[in-house]
N, C-alpha and C positions, 0 to 999 in steps of 0.2 A: 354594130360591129364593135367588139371589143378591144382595147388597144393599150400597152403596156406602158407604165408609169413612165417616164423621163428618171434619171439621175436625181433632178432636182424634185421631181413630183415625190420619190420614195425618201428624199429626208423631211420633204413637208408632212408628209404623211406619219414618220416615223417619229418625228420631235411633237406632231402635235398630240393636246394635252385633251383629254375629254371634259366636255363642257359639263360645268357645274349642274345638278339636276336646280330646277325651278322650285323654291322653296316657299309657301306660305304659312299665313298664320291662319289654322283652323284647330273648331272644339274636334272631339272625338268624334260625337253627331255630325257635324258638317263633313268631315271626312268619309265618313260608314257614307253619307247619302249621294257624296260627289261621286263616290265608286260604284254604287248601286245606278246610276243615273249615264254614270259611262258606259256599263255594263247593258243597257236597255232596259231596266228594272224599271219602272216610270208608275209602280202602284204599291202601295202597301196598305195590306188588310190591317187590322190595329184596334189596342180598345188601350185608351190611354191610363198612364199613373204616376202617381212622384218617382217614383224609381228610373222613369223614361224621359221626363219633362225636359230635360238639356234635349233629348234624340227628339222628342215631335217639334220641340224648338227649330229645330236642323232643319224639318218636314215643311214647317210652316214658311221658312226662309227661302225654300228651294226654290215658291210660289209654281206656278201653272206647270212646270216641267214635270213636278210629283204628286197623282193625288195620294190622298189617305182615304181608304173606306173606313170609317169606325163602324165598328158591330157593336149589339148589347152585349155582347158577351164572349168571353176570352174563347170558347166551342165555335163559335160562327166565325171569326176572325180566321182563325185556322182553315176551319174547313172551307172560306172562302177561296184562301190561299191554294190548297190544294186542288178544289174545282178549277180556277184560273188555270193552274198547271196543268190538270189535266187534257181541259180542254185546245188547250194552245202550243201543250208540248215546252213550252218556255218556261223559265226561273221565274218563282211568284216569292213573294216576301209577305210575311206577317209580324207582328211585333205585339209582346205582351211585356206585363210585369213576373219579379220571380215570385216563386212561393208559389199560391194559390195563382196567379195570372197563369204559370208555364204547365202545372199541372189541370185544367180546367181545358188547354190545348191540347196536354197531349196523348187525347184518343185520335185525333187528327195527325198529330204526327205520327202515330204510329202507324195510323191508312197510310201516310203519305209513304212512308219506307215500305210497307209491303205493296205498294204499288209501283214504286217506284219511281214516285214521283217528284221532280226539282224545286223543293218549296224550302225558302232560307227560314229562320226562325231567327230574329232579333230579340232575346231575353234578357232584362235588367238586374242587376243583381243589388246587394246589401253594400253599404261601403266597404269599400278595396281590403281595408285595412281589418278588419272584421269578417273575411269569409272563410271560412273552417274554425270560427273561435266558438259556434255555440252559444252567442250573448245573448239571442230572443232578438236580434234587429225586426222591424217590419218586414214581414214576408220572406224570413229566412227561413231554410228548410237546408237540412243536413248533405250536403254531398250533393249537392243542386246537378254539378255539371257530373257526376257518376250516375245520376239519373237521364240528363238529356243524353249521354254517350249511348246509352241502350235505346234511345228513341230515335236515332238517325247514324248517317256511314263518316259524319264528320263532327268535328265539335272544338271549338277553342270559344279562349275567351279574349278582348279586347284590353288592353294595358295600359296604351298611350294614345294620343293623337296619330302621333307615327305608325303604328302599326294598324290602325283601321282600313288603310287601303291595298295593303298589301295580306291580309286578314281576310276580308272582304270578298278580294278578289279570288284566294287560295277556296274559301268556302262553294262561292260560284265555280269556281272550274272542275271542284271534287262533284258535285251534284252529276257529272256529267262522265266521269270515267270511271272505267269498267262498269260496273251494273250500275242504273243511275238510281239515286235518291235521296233523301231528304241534310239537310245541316243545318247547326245551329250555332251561333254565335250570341253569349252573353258579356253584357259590359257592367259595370258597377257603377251607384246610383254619383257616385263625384267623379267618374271618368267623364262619363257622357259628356258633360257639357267644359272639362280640361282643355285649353287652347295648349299649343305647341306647332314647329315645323311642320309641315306634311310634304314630302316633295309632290310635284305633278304628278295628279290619276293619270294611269294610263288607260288606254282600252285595252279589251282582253287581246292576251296574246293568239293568232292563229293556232286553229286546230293542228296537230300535226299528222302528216299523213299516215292513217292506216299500215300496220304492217298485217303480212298474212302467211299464214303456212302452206308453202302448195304442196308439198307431200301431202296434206291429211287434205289440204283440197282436191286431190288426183286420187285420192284414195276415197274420198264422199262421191265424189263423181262416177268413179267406176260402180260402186256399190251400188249408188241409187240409178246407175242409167240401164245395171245389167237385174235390175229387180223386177218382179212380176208385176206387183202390185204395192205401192208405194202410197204409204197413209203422210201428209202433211199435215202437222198442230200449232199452231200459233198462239202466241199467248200476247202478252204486253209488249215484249219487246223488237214486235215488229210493225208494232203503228206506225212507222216512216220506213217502213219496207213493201208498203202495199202492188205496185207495181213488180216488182221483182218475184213476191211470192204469186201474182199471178201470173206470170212467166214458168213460171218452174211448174204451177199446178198444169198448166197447155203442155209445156213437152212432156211433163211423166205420166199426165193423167192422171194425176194425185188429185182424188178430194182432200179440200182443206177445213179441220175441225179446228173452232173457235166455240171455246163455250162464252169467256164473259172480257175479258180484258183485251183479248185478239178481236173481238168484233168490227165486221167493217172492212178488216183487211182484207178480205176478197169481197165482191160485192154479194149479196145474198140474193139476189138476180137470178147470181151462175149458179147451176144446179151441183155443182162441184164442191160450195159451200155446207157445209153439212154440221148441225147441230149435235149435241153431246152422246143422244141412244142413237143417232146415225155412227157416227163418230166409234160410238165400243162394239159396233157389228162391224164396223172394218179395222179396228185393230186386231180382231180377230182371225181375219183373211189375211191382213198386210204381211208380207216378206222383210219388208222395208216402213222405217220412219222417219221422216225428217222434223226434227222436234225445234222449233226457231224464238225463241227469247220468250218459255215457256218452263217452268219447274216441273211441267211432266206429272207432277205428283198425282192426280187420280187415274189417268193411264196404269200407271204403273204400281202403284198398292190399290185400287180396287178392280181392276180388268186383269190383271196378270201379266207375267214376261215367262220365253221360253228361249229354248236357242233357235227359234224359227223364225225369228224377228229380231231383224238389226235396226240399232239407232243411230240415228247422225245428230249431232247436238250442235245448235248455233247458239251460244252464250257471251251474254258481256264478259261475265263472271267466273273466272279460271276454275274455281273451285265449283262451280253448279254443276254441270255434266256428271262428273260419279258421285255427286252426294246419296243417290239413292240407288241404280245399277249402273256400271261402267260403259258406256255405249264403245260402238264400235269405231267411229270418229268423232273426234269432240272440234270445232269451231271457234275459236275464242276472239272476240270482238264484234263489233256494230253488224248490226242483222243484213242493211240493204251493201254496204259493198264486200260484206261475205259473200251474200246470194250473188251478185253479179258476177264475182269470179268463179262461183259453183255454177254459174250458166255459162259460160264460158268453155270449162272443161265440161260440161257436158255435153257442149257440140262436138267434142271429139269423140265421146264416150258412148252418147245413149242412144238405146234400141229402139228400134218400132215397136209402137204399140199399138195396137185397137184401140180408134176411140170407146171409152166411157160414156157417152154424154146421154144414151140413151138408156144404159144403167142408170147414174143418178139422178134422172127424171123419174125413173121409176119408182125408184129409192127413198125421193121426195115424196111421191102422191102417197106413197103407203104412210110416208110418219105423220105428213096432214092429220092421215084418217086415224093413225094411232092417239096424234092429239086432240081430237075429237073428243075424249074423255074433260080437256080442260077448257072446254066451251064457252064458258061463262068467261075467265079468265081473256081468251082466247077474240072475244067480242068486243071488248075493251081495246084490244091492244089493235083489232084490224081498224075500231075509230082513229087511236093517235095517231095509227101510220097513213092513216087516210089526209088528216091533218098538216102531219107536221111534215116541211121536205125535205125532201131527200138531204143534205147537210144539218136540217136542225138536228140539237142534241136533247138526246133522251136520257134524264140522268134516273139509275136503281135505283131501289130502298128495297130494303129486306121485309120485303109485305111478298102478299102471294100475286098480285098481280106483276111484281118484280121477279120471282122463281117463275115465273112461266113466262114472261118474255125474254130471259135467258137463253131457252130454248124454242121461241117462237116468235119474235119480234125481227121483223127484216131488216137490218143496217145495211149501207151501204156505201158508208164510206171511214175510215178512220176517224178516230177521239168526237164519235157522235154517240156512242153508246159507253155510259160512265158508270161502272160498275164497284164495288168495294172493297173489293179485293179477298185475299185471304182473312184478313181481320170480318168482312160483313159487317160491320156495326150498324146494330140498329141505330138510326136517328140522324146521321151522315146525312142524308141524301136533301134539307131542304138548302140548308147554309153552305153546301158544296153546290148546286144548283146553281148559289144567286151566285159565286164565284165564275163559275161557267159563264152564265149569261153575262155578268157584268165586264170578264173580259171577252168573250167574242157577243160584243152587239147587235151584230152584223147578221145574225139566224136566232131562231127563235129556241128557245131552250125550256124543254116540260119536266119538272118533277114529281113524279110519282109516288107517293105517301102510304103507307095504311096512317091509323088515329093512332097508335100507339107511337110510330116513327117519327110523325109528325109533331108531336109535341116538344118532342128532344131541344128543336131550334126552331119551333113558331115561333117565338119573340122575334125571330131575324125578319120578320112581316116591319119592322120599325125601321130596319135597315133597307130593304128594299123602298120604304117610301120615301124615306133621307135620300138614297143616292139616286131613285127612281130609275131602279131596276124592274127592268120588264118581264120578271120572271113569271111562268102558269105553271102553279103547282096542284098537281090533282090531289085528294085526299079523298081515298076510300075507306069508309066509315062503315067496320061491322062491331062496333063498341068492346072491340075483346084483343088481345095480343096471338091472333088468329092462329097462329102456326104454333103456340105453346099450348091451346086451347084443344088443340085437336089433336097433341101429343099427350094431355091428361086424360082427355077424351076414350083414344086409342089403346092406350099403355100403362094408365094408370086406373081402371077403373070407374072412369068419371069421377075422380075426384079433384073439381076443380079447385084451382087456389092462385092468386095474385095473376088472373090473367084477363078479368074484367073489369072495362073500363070508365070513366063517368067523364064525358066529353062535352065540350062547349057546342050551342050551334054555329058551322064554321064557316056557313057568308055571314050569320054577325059579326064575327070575332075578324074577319077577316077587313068587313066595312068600320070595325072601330080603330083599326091604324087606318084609315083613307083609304084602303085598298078595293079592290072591285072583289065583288063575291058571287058566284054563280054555283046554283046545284042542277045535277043531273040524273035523274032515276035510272035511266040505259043508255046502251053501246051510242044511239042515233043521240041523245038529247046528249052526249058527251062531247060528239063529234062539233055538232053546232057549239054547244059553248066555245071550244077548242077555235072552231075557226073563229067566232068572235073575238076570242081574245087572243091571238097572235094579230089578229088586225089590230086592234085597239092597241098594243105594246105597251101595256099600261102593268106595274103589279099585278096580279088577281090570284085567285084561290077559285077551285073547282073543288064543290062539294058533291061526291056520290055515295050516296047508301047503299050497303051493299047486304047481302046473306053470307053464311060461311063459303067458303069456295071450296072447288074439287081440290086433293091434294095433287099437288106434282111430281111428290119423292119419288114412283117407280119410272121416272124417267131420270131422274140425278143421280141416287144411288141406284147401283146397279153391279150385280154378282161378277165374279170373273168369267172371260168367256177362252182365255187359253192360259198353259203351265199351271203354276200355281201362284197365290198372291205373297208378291213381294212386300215385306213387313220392313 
């Protein structure tokens, strides 16, 4: 019970004076890592340099509260960083040098912003006193931070002591509002290690709560509860909405299409779940779309839009909704307690429907038998799933055994299927892998290779032995950059050029870092490897040889199926 000041309590109150903050003496490093550490940051990917030497100083001080993973290489650092994030949803940190250290990262960073993902970048810079002057310092490069600005939604640079934690802290809590993704902080090579005041880290401030529109919530509601047939699409930004979008698919009867980043969010179990050529045979029927932390973009420039289908847009991002057609409600903010208050008004709103459920049973057996054409592909991926369980993660690569479990690999739970976004880069997927696995140890994590992907970040085989990460990474071996090969193939002629390959044998290469090496000729001899080494939790490498494989494209791209296409 609350009870009113006294006379004497409100001049005490009123005369007193606020207490001084708590000041100590720290370099710029010990600062940046006490905030990172209050923050729950407790890892950073890293490949160290003079330019850094005061900040891993700061690392090495912290002792046991922070490791450091060092990678061979400024590309694996990163994209460790970004696997961590992805797989855990959490703020991951990497740190390189400038010049050639930041640019060697940042294809990583630029997956990380088109995924969206909360990866800090700690960048060194040239002395203070020399950036923008042009002198040739070590590893200066012109306009450094007008180049990280285009690589991520935040960007400063570090000045003082003083300003490290309240920097620090500004970079981490932008990662995370409106649409979340990548920041980068550079410091200068005689900052770093600068002592000065710092007042006391704090820990981050509480989230603030949610605000929401219920007009345009009352107005989503009605639309989708008075709609026929209502298409659900998920993209990225509803990994921590998984329970809600299955709620909304049971009252409307919405199947829910996830082609790569939304994987998981409904389980692929429910027959409501529906892959990408399911997926443009009912946007073709749908009345109604509820489009949930998803840029929508191939719906809509390769299937087509009409006035017969209305959309409801759930966005971080004020600006995503009409970037390409104006939907008919736009949602702006966090996926899971939008949808809950869109569930809400829909028990006032929505109609009876007929269950579906005996539709997309059906709907399933026939795209089975459609993918029957990618069998080979198809063999492989019934092994890993046989394997690996239900929480392990499966991380892409842009091989053809990765395009067809796209559209054919069962998930069934949230940030177990790691995909690469709109970028695709080839060669991502070993050194984001070890990232994955190395922050959740806890499930076993398989990366999927062709030879050509694979090579990008096999040197990161030295890092997984150093920090003895458990990672199994498959590598399918048909000696060619397969999907360019069968586009020369196809389209040019047969006139091959730069798409064959001259490859190591890769259980040697794999047993000359200490790592374990197994090959497998088929779907059965993949599965046993597979289970031998999630037991074992050891490094290892799966070598499988393989032939060309069927192509997948007439299931990816695919013509419109109503209006016309919006360009």
């Amino acid at each position: 019970m609350s009870r009113k000041p006294t006379e004497k309590g409100r001049k005490t109150a009123k005369s007193a004076k606020p207490a001084k903050a708590t000041l100590a003496d720290m370099s710029t490093g010990e600062a940046t890592v006490a905030t990172l550490l209050a923050h729950g940051i407790s890892t950073v990917y890293a490949l160290p340099g003079v330019h850094n030497d005061h900040l891993f100083d700061a690392f090495a001080r912290a002792g046991e509260a922070l490791r450091v993973v060092h990678a061979r290489h400024e590309q694996g650092a990163a994209y460790m960083a970004l696997g961590a994030a992805l797989a855990t949803g959490k703020p991951q940190t990497y740190s390189v040098v400038p010049g050639p250290g930041l640019l060697n990262s940042g294809a990583a960073l630029l997956t990380a912003y088109g995924m969206n993902a909360p990866v800090l970048a700690l960048i060194g810079q040239i002395p203070a006193a020399a950036i923008g002057h042009d002198q040739g310092h070590l590893h200066e490069i012109r306009d450094q931070a007008g180049i990280v600005a285009r690589l991520v939604d935040h960007a400063d640079i570090i000045d003082t002591p003083a300003e490290a934690p309240v920097k620090v802290a500004k970079a981490i809590r932008s990662m995370h509002q409106g649409r979340p993704g990548p920041a980068a902080l550079e410091c200068a090579i005689d900052v770093w290690g600068k002592r000065g005041p710092v007042s006391a880290v704090a820990p981050p401030a509480p989230a603030r709560p949610p605000t929401f529109d219920h007009d345009a919530l009352r107005k989503a509601a009605k639309l989708l509860g008075k709609a026929k047939r209502v298409l659900i699409v998920v993209g990225g930004g509803t990994l921590d909405a998984s329970p809600e979008v299955t709620l909304l698919s049971e009252m409307l009867q919405a199947p829910v299409l996830s082609y790569r980043r939304g994987r998981g969010v409904l389980d692929d179990r429910n027959p409501f779940s529906v892959n990408l050529p399911i997926g443009r045979d009912l946007w073709g029927e749908a009345d109604a779309v509820l489009a949930v932390g998803t840029r929508l973009l191939n719906p809509m420039t390769q299937w087509g839009m009409d006035k017969d289908i209305k959309i409801v847009r759930v966005d971080a991002d004020k600006d995503e909704p009409a970037r390409l057609h104006k939907p008919a409600v736009a949602l702006i903010g966090d996926a899971a307690p939008i949808l809950m208050h869109l569930i809400d008004q829909l028990g006032r709103t929505n109609e009876r429907r007929a269950s579906r459920h005996d539709e997309m049973v059906e709907r399933q057996a026939k795209m089975r038998a459609r993918l029957a054409k990618l069998s080979t592909q198809l063999a492989f991926l019934d092994a890993i799933r046989a394997e690996l369980p239900d929480d392990g993660i499966y991380v892409d690569e842009v091989t053809q055994i990765g395009f067809a479990a796209r559209l054919a690999l069962p998930v069934y739970k949230p940030r177990t299927f790691l995909s690469p976004g709109f970028q695709d880069n080839l060669g991502w997927g070993y050194a984001t892998a070890l990232g994955a696995q190395h922050a959740r140890p806890d499930v076993p994590v398989v990366s999927i290779n062709g030879d050509g992907g694979f090579m990008y970040t096999s040197n990161e085989l030295a890092t997984a032995m150093r920090h003895r990460i458990p990672l199994v990474a498959v590598v399918f071996v048909d000696g060619a950059f397969g999907n360019v090969r069968r586009i020369q193939e196809e389209q040019f002629g047969n006139r091959l050029i730069a798409c064959d390959l001259a490859n190591p044998d890769f259980v040697k290469f794999a047993e000359s870092f200490g790592a374990t090496g197994r090959r497998a000729h088929n779907p059965d001899e993949l599965r046993t490897a597979l289970r031998a080494s999630f037991a074992a939790r050891e490094p290892t490498l799966i070598e499988v040889p393989v032939q060309a494989m069927p192509s997948p494209w007439e299931f990816i791209h695919m013509p419109p199926v109503r209006g016309t296409k919006k360009r």
